[in-house]
N, C-alpha and C positions, 0 to 999 in steps of 0.2 A: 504493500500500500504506500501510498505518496499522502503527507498530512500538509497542511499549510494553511495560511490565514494571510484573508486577502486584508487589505490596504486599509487600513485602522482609521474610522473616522475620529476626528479628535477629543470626542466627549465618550468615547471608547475605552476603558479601562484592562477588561478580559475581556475573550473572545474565546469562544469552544476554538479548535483545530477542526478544518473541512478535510476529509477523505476525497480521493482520486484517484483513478487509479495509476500508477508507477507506470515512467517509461520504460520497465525494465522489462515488464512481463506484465499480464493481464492475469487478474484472479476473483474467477466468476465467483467462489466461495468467500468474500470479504463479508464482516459482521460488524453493525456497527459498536462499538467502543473494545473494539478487540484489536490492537497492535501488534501483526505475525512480524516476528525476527527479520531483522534487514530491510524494515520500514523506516521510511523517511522521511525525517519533517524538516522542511525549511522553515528555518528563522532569516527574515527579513532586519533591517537596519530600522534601530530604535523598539525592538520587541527582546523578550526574553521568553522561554519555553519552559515549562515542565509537562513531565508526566504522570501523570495519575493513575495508582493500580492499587483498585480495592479500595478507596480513599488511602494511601500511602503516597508520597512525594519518592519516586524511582529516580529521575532523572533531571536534569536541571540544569539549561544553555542559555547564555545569554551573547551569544557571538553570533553573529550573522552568519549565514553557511548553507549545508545539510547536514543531519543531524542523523545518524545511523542507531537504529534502537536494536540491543542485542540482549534479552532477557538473561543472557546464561552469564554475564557480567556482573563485575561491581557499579554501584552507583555512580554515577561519573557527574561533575557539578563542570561547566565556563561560566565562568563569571564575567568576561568581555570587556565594556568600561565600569563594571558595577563597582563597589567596594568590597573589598575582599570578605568585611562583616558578612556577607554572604552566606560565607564559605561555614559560617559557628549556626547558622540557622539551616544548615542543611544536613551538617554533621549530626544536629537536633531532631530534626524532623523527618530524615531521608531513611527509606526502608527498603529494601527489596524481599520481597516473599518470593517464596518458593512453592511451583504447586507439582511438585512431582515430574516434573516435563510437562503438564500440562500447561495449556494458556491460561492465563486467570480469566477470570470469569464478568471483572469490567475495568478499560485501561481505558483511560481518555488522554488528549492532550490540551492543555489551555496556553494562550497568549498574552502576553505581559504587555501594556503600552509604556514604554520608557522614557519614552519623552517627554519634555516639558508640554504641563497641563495651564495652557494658559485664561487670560480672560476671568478670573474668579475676583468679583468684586465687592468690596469690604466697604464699612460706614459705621462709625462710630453713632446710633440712636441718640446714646444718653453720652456725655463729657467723660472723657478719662482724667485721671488724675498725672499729672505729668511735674516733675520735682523740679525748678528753676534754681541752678547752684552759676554765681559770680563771684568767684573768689577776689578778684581785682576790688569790688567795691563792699567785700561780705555779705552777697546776698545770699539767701536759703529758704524759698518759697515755694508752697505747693500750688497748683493752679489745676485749670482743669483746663482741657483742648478737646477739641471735635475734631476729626479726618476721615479721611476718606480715596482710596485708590484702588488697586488691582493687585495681587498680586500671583504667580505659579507655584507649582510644584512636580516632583518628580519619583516616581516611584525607585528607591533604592534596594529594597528585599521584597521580590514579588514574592518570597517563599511564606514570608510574614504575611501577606498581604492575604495569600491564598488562607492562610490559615485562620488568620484574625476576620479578614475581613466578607469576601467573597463565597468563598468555601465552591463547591461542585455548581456554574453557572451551568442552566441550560443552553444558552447560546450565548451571551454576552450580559457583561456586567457593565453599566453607564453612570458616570461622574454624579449625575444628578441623584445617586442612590449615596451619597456619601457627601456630597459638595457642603448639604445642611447642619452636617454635624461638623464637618471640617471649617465653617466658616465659625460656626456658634465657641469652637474652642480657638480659634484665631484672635477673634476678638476676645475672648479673656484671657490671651498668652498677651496683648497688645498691653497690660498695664506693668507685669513685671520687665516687658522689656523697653519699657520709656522708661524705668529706673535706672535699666542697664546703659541704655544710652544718657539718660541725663551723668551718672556718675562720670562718664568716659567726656564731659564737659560740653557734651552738644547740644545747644538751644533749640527750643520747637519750631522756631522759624525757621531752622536749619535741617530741618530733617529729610527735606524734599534732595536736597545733596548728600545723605548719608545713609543712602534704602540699601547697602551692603552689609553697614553696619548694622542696621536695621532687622534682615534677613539674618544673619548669625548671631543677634539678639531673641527673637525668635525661632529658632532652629536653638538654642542653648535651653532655653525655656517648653519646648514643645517636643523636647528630644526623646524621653522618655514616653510618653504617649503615642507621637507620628513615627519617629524612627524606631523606638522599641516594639511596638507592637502593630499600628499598620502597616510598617514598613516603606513611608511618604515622609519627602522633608521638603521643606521651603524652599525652592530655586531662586526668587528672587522677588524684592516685595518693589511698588511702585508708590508712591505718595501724591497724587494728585492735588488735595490742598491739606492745611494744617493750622486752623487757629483758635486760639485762646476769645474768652469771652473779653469785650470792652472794655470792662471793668478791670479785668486781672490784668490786662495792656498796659491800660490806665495807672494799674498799681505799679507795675513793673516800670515803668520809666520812672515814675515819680521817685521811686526808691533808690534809683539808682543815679537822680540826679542829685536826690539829698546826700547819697553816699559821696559822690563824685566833689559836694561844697566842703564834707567834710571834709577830705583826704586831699591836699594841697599838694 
């Protein structure tokens, strides 16, 4: 058999693997979630593979190629550009069973989209709390800001992802089955990492130039939950605008002009 997955739309997360049949020989007796030895599944650029047998995690590619499946093997893991973290979630989770020579009795393969998940857009409702530090004139103020931008993500351990998150899709798994709880915990990772950045001395009207810093303030803070257990971490956050209320404006100059009379 020949497995493959066509051309991943973007709000595409997993996708079963389609069957066809092999240029190599033609085989009237195929069944569907049965994978005969010396079947092939191409992984395409920006996916990652595994396969599924019995609900067990067998095998596991994320390198562009073809993909030769040989049951009478050890488990065999490419990781490609992933992170080698990988490699301890599969060591964890990877089984191969044994059925006597026979074929097991249900093998699928699923598709990993790896690329960056873009267009996922955030809004602060209600004010966050954001810490104003000016050491020049001692200042030390908490204030509140409202924002609002975009930012991506990227799936780093599809193997987490399959286990946490998706588990056995029937045909495909789509962003909008996860988007709501990934923004809901976005924005409440958005407070501890305006502390992270306020420490490191950077102003809220600055932050529209510091969405890096930003991103791996968030990624520090969201780590254990998206890269531990879904297996998804922040690629890169956008800032569209960022402003404090009137008043807190209003305070913050003032303070900083009295500070500024005092200190000659």
């Amino acid at each position: 058999e020949y497995f493959y997955c066509p051309s991943m739309e973007a709000d595409v997360l997993v996708q079963k693997g389609e069957q066809r049949q092999s240029k190599r020989g033609l085989n009237l007796k195929k069944s569907e979630n049965i994978i005969s030895d010396g079947s092939i599944i191409a992984v395409n650029e920006g996916q990652a593979m595994i396969i599924v047998q019995q609900g067990e995690i067998v095998e596991f590619s994320a390198e562009a190629g073809e993909f030769v499946f040989d049951n009478k093997t050890e488990p065999s893991i490419f990781v490609g550009s992933l992170k080698e973290s990988v490699k301890a979630s599969f060591k964890q989770f990877a089984k191969r069973v044994t059925f006597g020579g026979d074929t097991a009795a249900d093998q699928r393969v699923y598709f990993f989209n790896t690329k960056e998940i873009l267009g996922n857009k955030y809004g602060t409702a209600n004010p966050v709390p954001f810490r104003v530090l000016d050491a020049s004139v001692g200042l030390d103020i908490d204030i509140s800001i409202r924002c609002h931008g975009e930012y991506a993500y990227r799936m780093i351990d599809p193997i987490l992802f399959y286990k946490n998150v998706c588990g056995n899709v029937s045909y495909e798994f789509t962003r909008d089955s996860i988007d709501s709880q990934l923004k809901s915990e976005f924005l409440t990772a958005l407070q501890p990492a305006f502390a992270k950045i306020s420490s490191m001395g950077i102003r809220y009207s600055a932050l529209p130039g510091h969405t890096q810093e930003m991103a791996d303030a968030l990624n520090e803070v969201l780590s254990e939950k998206w890269a531990g257990r879904y297996g998804v971490a922040i690629s890169s956050v956008g800032i569209n605008s960022v402003k404090a209320s009137e008043e807190d404006e209003q305070m913050i100059k003032e303070l900083q002009r009295n500070a500024a009379f005092r200190n000659p």
